[in-house]
N, C-alpha and C positions, 0 to 999 in steps of 0.2 A: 595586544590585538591591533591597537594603533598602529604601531611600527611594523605589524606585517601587511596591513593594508594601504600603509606609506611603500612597503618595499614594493607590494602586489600592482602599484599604480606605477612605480616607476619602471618595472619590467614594461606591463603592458607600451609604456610610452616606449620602453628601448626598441621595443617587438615591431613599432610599429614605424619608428625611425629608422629601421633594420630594413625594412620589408619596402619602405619609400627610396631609401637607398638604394634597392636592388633592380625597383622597378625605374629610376632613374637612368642605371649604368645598360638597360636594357633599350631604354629610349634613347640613350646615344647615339646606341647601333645601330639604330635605322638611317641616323643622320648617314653612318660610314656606310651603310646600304648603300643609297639612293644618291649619295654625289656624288658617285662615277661616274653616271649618266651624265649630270649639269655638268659633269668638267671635262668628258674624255669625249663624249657626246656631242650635247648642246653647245659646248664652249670652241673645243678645238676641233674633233675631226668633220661633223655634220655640213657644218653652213659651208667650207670650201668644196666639201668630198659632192656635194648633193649641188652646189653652185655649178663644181666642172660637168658635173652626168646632164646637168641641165644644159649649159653650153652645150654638149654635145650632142644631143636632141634638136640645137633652136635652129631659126631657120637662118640663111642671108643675113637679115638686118638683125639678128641674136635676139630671136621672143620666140617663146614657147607659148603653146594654144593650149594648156589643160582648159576641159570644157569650153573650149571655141573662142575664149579668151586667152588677147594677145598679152604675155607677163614678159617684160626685159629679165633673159634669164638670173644676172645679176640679185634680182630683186625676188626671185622664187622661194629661195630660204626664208627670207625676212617674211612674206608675205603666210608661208607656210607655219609658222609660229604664231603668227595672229591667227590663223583659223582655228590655231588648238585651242584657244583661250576660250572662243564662242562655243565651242563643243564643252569645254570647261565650265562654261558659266551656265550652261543648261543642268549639268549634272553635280555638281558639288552642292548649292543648296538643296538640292533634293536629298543626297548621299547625306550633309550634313545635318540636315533635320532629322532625315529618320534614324542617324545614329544616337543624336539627344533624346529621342521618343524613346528607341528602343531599350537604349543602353548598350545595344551590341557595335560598337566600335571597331571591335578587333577583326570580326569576320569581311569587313568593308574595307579595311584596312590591308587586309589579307587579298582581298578578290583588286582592288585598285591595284596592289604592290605588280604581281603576277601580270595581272593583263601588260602593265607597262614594260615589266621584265622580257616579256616572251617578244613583243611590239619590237623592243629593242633588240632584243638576238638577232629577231627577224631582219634586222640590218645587213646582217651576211650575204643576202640575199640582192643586195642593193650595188646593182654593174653594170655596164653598156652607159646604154642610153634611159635608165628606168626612174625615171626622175617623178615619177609621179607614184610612181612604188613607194621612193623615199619618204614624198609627204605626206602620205599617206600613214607609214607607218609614224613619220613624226608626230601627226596632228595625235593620234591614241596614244602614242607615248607619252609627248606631254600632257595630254588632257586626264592622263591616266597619274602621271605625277603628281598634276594636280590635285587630285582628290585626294590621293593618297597623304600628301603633304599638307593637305588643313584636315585630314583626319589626326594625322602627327601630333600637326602643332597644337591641336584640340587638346589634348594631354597636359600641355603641359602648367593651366592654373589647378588641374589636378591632383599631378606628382610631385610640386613645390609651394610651398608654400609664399607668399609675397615678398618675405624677405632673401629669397634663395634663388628667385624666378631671373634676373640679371646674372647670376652663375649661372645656374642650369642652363640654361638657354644660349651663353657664349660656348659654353662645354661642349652640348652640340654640335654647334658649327666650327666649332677643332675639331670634331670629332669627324666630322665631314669633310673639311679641307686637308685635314692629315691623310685620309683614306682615296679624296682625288689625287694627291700629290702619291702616294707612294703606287696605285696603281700606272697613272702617268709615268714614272721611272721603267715599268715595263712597255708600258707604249712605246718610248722614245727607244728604249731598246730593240725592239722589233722591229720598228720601222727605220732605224738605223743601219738594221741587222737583216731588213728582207732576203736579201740577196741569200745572204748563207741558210735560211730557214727554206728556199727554195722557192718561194713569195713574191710575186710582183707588188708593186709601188700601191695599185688599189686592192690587190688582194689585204694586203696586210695593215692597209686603213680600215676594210670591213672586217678583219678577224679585232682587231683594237674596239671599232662600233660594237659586234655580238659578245665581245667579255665584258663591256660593263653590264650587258643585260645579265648575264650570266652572274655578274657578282653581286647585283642586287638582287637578284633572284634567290640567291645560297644563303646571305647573313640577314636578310629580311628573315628567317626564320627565329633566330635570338629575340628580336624585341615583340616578337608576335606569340612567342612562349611567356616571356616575362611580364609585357603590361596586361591591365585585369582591365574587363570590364568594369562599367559601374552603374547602379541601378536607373532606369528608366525616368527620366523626368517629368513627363508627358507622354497621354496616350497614343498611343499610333495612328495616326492619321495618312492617307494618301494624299498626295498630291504630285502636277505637271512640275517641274524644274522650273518654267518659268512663272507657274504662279509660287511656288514655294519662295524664288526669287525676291518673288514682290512681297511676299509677306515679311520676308526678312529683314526688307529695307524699310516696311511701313513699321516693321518690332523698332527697328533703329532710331525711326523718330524721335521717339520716347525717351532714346539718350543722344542729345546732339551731340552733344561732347565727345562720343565715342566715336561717331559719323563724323563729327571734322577730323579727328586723328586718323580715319580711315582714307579720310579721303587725302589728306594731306601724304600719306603712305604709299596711298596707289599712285599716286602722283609720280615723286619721288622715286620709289621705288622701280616702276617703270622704267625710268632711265636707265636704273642699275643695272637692272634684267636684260636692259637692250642692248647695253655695253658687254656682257657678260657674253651674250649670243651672237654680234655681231664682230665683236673686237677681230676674232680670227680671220675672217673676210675681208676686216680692213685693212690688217695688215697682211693679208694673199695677196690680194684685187690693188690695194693703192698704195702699199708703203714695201710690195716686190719681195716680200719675205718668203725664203721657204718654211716648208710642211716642220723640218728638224727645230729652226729657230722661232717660229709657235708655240711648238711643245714646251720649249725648255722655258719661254716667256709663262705659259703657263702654269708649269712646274714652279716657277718662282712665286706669282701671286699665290699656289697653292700654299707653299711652306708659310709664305711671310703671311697669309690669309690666318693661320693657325696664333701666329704671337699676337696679331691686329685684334683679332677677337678677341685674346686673354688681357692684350694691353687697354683694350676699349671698355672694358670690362670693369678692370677695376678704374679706369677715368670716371667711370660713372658711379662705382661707389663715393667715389669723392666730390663730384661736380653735379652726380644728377644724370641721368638716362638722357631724359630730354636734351637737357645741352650738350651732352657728347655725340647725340644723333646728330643734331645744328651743324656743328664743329666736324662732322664727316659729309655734309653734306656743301659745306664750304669747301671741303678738298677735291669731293667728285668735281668742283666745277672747273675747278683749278687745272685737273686733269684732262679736262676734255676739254679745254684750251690748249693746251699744251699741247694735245694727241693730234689740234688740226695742223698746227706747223711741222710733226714731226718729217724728218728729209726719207726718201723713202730712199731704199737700199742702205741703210745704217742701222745694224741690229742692234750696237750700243741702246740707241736713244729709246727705241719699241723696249728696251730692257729695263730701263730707267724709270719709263711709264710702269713696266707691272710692275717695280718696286712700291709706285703711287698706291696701284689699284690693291694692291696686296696687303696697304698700312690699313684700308679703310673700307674695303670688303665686308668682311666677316662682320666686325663690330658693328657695324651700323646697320645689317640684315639683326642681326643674334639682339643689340637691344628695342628695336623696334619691335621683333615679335616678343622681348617680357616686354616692352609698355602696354603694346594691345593689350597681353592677357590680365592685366588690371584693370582693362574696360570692358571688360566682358561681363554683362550680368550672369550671375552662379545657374547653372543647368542648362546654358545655351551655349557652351565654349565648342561645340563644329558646329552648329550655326551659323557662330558667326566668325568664327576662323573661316568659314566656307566664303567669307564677303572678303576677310583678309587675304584669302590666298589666291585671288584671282588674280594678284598682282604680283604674285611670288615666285622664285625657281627658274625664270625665264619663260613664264606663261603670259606676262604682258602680253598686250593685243597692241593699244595706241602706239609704243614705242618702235617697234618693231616696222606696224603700218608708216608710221612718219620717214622711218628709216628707209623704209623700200618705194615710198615715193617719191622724195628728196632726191634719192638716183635715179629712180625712173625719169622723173624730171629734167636731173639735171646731168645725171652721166657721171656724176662724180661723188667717190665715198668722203670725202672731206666736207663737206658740204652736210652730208646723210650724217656725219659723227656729229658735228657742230651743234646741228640742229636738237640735238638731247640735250643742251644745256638748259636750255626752256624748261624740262623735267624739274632739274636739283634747283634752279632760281623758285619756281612756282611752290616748291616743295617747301623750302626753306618757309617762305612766308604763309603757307598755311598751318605749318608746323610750330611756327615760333607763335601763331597767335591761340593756338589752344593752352587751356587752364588746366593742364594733366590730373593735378591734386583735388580741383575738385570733379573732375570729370571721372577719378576713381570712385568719390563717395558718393557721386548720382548713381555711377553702377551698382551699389551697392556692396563694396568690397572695401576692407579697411585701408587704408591712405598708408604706404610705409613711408620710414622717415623723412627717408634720401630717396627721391626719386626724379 
């Protein structure tokens, strides 16, 4: 009887290491959803395609009056990303509390995914002079990202357990940059190719914009069949977005440790997300590149994005999460030094940089979200991914703002790139000064070895 109750126990554990597994390879898929958008989107076609529709709106001196304010159209993109964050930061602690109350995760998930997917199609629709159409759909797409994506990332101290949560979570973001890079090969195709498809030069930027809506729209279906809810942790409660807000950051108190990581993150991270949205711009608008040699720059951080996260990955089983974030965040800076000398009209060198941004992308996104998720006290993880992810995806607000002033200011994108290094120095030192190990046992979550 022993031995079948030995055998009875080891099934159940296989059954349910089986079923963890599945719902894992499920959660992937959302990553390969939803990073068409950040890469074919956000990254490369939006900020030029929506920068030219703006030019060609503004007036004499190049400003646009949306709402009777004058914007240098230059700066309309950048400024259009920071508004999504505010529409963002209103609704994602709200979204993320009531999916902790409820349990129902996936239906929010579902309703975010969709709205953002169709926002994006709606892109097609984006020509002439409709520049405020653009922002318009920009600011719900990202804001709609957003939620989506700390409802995501809410999953994942879930589906892994803490010694797994550094794989899982680079796996991902392969999973994601494999799926920007291979749809980009059809981009670059098309847009190469307009001519023979019958396609003018912006027709065939906005059929590139409405397929990524379309593809997060069709494989968002996989992980939304395969992850499960999980029981309710708290009763349901109402609340405004911005008191849910505040109550999230007064929960936070209670772990400072977790709040300096956080903060050190948003920090940080901001830069990335500015770099990430902005780069295509700078190299249109200041370094004379065309639309073909973007793409293929981006195509390259795609691929090299995929080895960065697996190679960063296991740096950090051996060295530690923490210090391999450090260690990427010494390189961002290195990089955007680099990016202000680069000579413009030399595609070599723009190519050499996304070799940079390609080593140290992924990894340093993929283990920053498993560090959080061992700060996270148990039954608050979209909570408080809802505070992590306002800085996530390209939804920074500061970076972006600093970005589109710096040029409004000064006229110049070198100046506007420069100025993000203040990001990764600032980052660096609020990140080297938190005590991760024990900032995991204040949350109440076991401490893994190597972390």
């Amino acid at each position: 009887m022993g031995t079948d109750t030995e055998r009875s126990g080891a099934q159940e554990a296989g059954d349910g290491s089986a079923a963890r597994r599945r719902e894992q390879r499920g959660w992937y898929v959302y990553d390969w959803a939803c990073s068409v958008y950040s890469t074919s989107v956000l990254t490369v076609f939006l900020g030029p395609y929506l920068t030219s529709v703006a030019e060609s709106a503004a007036d004499a001196d190049g400003f646009v009056h949306p709402l009777g304010i004058p914007v240098r159209a230059g700066s309309f993109f950048a400024y259009a990303v920071s508004l999504s964050v505010i529409v963002a930061i209103l609704a994602m602690p709200l979204v993320g509390a009531a999916a902790d109350r409820t349990g129902r995760k996936k239906p929010l998930l579902a309703a975010a995914a969709y709205v953002g997917a169709t926002a994006t199609a709606g892109m097609f629709f984006l020509s002439g002079d409709r520049y405020l159409l653009g922002g318009a759909l920009l600011v719900v797409a990202n804001a709609a990202q957003s939620v989506a994506m700390m409802l995501y990332n809410s999953y994942l101290p879930q589906i892994a357990p803490p010694e797994e949560r550094d794989a899982v979570s680079s796996r991902g973001w392969a999973f994601g940059y494999a799926a920007g890079a291979l749809v980009l090969v059809g981009n670059l195709g098309l847009y190469l190719a307009h001519d023979a498809f019958g396609l003018s030069e912006s027709e065939a930027v906005r059929v590139c914009l409405a397929s990524a809506g379309l593809w997060w729209g069709a494989f968002a279906v996989i992980p939304l069949r395969r992850l499960r809810d999980r029981p309710a942790s708290r009763p349901v409660m109402a609340a405004t977005g911005r008191r849910q807000l505040l109550a999230t950051l007064r929960d936070m108190r209670r772990h400072p440790l977790t709040l300096a990581f956080l903060l050190a993150y948003l920090v940080y991270n901001d830069g990335i997300q500015t770099v990430i949205s902005q780069a295509s711009v700078y190299g249109s608008k200041e370094l004379e590149l065309g639309q073909s040699t973007l793409i293929g720059a981006v195509l390259l951080v795609q691929v090299l994005a995929v080895a960065g996260a697996l190679a960063l990955g296991r740096l950090a089983r051996r060295y530690g999460a923490k210090r391999t974030v450090l260690g990427s965040l010494v390189a961002w800076t290195v990089i955007l030094a680099t990016g202000y000398f680069l000579p413009a009209g030399e595609p070599v060198w723009f190519f050499a940089l996304a070799v940079g941004i390609g080593l140290v992308l992924g990894g340093s996104q993929a283990l920053s979200r498993s560090l959080f998720s061992h700060l996270v006290p148990p039954g608050k993880e979209a909570e408080y991914f809802s505070a992590y992810e306002l800085s996530d995806r390209g939804m920074s607000w500061l970076g972006p703002l600093l970005f589109g002033l710096t040029y409004q200011l000064t006229g110049s994108y070198r100046d506007a790139i420069i100025s993000l290094v203040a990001f990764f120095l600032l980052g660096f030192l609020l990140l080297a000064r938190v005590p991760v190990r024990r900032a995991i046992g204040d949350a109440g979550n076991p401490v893994p070895e190597r972390i």
